[in-house]
C-alpha positions in Angstrom: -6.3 19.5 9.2 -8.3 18.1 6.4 -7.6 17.2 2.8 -6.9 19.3 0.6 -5.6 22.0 3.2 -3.1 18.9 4.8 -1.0 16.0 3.2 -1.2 12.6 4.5 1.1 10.3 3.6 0.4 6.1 5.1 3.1 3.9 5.4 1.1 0.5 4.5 -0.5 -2.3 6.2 -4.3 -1.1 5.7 -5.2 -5.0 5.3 -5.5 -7.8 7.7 -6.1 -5.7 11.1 -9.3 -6.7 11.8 -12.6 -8.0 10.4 -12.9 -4.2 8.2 -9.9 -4.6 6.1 -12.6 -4.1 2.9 -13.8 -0.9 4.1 -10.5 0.0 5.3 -8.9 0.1 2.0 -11.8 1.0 -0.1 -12.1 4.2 2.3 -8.2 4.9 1.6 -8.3 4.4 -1.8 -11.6 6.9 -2.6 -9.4 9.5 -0.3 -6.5 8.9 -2.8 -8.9 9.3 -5.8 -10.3 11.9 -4.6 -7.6 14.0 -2.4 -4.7 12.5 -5.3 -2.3 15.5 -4.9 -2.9 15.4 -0.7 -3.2 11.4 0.1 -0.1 9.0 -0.3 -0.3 5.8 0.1 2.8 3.3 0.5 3.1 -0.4 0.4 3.4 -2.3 3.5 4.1 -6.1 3.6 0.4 -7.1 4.0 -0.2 -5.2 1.0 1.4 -8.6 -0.8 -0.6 -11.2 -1.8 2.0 -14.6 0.4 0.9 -12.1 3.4 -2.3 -11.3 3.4 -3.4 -14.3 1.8 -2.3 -16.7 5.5 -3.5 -13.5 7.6 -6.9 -12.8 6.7 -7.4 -10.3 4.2 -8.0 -13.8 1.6 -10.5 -15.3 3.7 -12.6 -12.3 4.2 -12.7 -11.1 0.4 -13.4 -14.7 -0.1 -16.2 -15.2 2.6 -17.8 -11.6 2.0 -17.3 -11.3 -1.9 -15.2 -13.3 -3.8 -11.9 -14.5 -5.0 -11.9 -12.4 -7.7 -12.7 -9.7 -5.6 -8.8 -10.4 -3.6 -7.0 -10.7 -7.0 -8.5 -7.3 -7.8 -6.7 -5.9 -4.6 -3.5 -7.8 -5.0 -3.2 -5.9 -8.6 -4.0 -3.0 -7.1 -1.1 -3.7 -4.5 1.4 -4.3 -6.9 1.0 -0.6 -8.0 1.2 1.1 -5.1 5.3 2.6 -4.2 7.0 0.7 -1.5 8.7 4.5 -0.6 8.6 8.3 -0.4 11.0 10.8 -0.6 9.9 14.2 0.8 11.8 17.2 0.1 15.1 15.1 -1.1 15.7 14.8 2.9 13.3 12.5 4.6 12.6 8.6 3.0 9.7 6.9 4.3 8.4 3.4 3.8 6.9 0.5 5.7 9.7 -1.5 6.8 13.6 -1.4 6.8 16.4 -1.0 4.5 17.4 -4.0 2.5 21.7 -3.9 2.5 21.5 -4.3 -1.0 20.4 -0.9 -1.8 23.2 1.6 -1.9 21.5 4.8 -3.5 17.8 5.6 -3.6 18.0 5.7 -7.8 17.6 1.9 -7.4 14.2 2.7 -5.8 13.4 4.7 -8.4 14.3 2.5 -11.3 11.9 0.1 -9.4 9.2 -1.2 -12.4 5.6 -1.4 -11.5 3.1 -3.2 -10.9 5.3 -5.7 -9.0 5.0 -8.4 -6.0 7.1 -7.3 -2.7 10.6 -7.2 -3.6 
């Protein structure tokens, strides 16, 4: 189903897959404004500026808008959770486990806005 009637929750990555990664995100984002209690977004790695700035999400702010424009969306990025927990049973997030973390409070002590960890 739809939004609000279904949640959705995104692991990351909306950036650098293609030649849309502008609309991409803008389209997630205005579902997260306006579905906020339905629409969960998570960060992947291409939502960090070292990533996205070699695979292409740079050069097309850059060519289609601006610079400023990129730096907007890398703050942006360093907001968004790297993980979910739903129901205290299932974790979710873009990529693996690091063997430093031993309990999931450290995830939640986690400050943001920050870079990739």
């Amino acid at each position: 189903g739809f939004p609000p009637e279904a949640n959705y929750l995104f692991l990351g990555d909306y950036v650098d897959r293609g030649k849309q990664s502008i609309e991409t995100i803008c389209l997630f984002l205005a579902y997260k404004v306006k579905y906020a209690e339905n629409f969960f977004l998570l960060r992947g790695n291409h939502e960090c500026a070292s990533i996205n700035r070699i695979y292409g999400f740079y050069d097309e702010c850059k060519r289609r808008y601006s610079i400023r424009l990129w730096k907007t969306f890398t703050d942006c990025f360093n907001c968004v959770p790297v993980s979910a927990l739903i129901e205290d049973k299932i974790i979710c997030m873009h990529g693996g486990l690091s063997p430093e973390l031993s309990n999931l409070e450290q995830i939640r002590r986690g400050v943001r806005p920050t870079d990739v960890p």
